[in-house]
C-alpha positions as CSV (number, residue, x, y, z in Angstrom):
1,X,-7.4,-33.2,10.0
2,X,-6.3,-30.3,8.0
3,X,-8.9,-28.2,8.6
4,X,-11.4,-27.6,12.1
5,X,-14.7,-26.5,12.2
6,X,-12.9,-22.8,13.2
7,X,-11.7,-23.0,9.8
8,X,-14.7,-23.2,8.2
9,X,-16.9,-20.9,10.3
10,X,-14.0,-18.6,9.3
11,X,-14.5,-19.2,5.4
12,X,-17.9,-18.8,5.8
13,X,-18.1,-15.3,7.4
14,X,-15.3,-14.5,5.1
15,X,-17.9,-15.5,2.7
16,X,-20.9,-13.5,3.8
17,X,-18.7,-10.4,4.2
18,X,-17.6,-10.4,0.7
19,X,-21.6,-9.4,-0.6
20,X,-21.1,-6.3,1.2
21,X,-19.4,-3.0,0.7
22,X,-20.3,-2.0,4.3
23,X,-19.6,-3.4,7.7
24,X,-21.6,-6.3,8.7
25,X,-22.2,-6.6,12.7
26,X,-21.8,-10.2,14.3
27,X,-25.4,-10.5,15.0
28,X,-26.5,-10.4,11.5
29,X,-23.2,-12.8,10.3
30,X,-24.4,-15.3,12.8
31,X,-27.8,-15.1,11.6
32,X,-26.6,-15.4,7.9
33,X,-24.0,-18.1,8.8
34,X,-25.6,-20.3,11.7
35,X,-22.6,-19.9,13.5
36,X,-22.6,-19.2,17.2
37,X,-22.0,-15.3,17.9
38,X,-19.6,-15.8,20.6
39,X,-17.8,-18.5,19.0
40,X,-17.8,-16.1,15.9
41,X,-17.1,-13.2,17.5
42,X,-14.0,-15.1,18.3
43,X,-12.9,-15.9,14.8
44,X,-13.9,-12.0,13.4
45,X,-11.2,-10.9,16.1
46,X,-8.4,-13.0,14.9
47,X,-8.9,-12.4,11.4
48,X,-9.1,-8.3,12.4
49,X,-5.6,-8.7,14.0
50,X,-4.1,-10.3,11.2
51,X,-5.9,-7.3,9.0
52,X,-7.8,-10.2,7.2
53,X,-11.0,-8.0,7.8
54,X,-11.2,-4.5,9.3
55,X,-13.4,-4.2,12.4
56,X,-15.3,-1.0,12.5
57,X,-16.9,0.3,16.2
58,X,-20.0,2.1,16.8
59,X,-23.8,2.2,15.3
60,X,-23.0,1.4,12.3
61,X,-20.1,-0.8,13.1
62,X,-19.3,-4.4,12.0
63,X,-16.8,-6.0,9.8
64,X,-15.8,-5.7,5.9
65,X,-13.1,-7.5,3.9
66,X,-10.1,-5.4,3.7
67,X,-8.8,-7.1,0.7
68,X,-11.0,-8.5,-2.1
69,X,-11.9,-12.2,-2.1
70,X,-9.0,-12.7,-5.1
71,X,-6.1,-11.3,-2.5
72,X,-7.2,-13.2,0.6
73,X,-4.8,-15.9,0.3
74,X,-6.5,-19.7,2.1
75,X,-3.5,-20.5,3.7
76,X,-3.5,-17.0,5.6
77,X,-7.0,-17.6,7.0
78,X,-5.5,-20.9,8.1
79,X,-2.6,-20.0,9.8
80,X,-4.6,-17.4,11.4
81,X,-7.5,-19.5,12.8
82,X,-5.5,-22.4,13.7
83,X,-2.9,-20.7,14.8
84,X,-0.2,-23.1,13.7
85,X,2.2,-23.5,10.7
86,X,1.7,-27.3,10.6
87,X,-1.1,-28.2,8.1
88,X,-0.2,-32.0,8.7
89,X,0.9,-32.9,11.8
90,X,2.6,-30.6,14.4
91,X,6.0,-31.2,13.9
92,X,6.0,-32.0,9.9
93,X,6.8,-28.3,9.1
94,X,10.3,-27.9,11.9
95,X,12.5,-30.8,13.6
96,X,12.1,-27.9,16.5
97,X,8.4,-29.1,17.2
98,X,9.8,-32.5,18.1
99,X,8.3,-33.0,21.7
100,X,11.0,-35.7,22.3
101,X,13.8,-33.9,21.3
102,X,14.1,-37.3,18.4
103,X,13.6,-35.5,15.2
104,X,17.0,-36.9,13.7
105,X,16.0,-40.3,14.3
106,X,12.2,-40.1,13.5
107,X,11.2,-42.6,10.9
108,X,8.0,-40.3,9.9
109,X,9.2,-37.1,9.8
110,X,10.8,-37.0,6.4
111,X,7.4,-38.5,5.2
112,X,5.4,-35.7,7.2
113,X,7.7,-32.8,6.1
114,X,7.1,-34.5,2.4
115,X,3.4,-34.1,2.5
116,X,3.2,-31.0,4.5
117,X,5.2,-29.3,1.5
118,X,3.2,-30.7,-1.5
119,X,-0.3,-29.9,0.9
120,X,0.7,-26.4,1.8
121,X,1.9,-26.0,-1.9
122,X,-1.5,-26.9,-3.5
123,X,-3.3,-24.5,-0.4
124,X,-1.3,-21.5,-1.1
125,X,-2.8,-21.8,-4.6
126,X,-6.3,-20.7,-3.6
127,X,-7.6,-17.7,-2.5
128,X,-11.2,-16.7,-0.7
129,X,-12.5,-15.9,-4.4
130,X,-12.1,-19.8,-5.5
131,X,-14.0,-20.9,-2.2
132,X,-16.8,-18.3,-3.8
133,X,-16.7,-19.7,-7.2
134,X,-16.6,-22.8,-6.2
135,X,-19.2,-22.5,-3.6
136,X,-21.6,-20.9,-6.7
137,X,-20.5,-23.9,-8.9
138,X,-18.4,-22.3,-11.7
């Protein structure tokens, strides 16, 4: 599976945040999102390192897109949640990831590397504002 749930409770505080032009706490994006608030909390941290979304302390703090939705590139939020390169399978994208040291030999690799390149070419296309538009139907 390209894609885990993290993934998409990513896109959809990703989604929340971009109505607002403040910082949105965690308790009112799990509200909005019906995503658990540690389990969030989670996610809103590794998209903050990766400056994905800025995370702002205090009474007023929260989180608030640092970029706007059209510069927040899908593969990035990937590659962040996941934490992998490997859309497809974990050793489609390097001969290195070969756990049995066989990559030269593999029968399925060339296939894997094959698809990984034409899936990560049609992800890089999109960007947080075509999950919005798409999301509204347009």
């Amino acid at each position: 599976m390209l894609f885990t749930k993290s993934t998409a409770y990513a896109l959809q505080a990703l989604i929340e945040l971009s109505s607002y032009d403040k910082p949105v706490d965690v308790n009112t994006l799990s509200e909005k999102t019906d995503v658990p608030k540690p389990f969030l909390a989670k996610l809103l941290q590794n998209l903050s390192k990766k400056n994905i979304i800025k995370s702002y302390k205090g009474i007023h703090g929260g989180f608030l897109l640092t970029k706007k939705p059209e510069e927040i590139k899908i593969i990035d939020i990937f590659k962040t949640i996941e934490d992998k390169d490997s859309l497809v399978f974990y050793c489609s994208s390097n001969a290195t990831n070969c756990t049995r040291d066989r990559s030269s030999i593999c029968s399925t690799m060339p296939f894997f590397n094959k698809l990984e390149n034409e899936i990560e070419a049609i992800i890089k296309k999109y960007t947080l504002a075509d999950v919005i538009r798409i999301k509204s139907g347009k």
